[in-house]
C-alpha positions as CSV (number, residue, x, y, z in Angstrom):
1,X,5.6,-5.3,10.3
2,X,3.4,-7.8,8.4
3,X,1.8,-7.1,4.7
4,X,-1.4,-6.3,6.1
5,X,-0.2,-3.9,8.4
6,X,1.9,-2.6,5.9
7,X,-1.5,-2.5,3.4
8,X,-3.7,-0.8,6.5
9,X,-1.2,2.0,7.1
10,X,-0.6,2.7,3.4
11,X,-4.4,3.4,3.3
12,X,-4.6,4.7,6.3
13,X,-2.2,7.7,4.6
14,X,-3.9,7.5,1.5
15,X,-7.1,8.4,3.4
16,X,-5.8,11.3,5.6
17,X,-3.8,12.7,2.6
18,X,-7.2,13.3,0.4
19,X,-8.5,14.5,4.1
20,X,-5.7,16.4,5.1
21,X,-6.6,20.7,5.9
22,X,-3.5,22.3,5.3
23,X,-1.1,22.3,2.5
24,X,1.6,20.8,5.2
25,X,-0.4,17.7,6.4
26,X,-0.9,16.9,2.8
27,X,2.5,16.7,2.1
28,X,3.4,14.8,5.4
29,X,0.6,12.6,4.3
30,X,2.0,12.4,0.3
31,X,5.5,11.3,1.7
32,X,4.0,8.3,4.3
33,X,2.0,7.2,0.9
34,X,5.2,6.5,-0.8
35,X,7.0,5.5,2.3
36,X,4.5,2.6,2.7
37,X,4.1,2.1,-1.0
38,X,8.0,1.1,-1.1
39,X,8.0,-0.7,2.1
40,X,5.2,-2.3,0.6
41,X,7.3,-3.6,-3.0
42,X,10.0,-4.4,-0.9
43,X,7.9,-7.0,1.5
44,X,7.0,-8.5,-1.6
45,X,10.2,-8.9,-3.0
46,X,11.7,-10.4,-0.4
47,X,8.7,-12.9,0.1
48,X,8.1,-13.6,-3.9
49,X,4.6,-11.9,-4.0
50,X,3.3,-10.4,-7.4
51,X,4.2,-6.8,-6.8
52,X,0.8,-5.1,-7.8
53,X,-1.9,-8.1,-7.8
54,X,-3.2,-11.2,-6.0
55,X,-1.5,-14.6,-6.6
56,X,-3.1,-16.3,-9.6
57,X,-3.8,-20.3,-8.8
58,X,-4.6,-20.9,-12.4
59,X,-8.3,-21.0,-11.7
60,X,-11.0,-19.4,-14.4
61,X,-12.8,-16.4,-12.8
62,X,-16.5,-18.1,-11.7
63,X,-19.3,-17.3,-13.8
């Protein structure tokens, strides 16, 4: 699974969690959130992303 599938699930979870009716479904949600979350940091491990932010090229933000 890519990084922006990865991303899309993640919020995907995040979404239902906050959405979620019953006590149970919030929990399944809650544990898919953290499930993504490390598959997440370990995608970028392996590939040598930043682990929370975008690659910086060194350019100033534009005015």
């Amino acid at each position: 699974m890519d990084l922006n599938q990865l991303l899309a699930n993640h919020r995907r979870a995040l979404h239902n969690q906050r959405s979620a009716c019953s006590l149970q479904d919030r929990n399944t949600y809650f544990d898919l959130v953290g499930y993504y979350a490390e598959r997440i940091h370990k995608h970028r491990l392996a590939t040598g992303l930043p682990h929370h932010s975008l690659p910086n090229d060194g350019r100033s933000p534009q005015e």
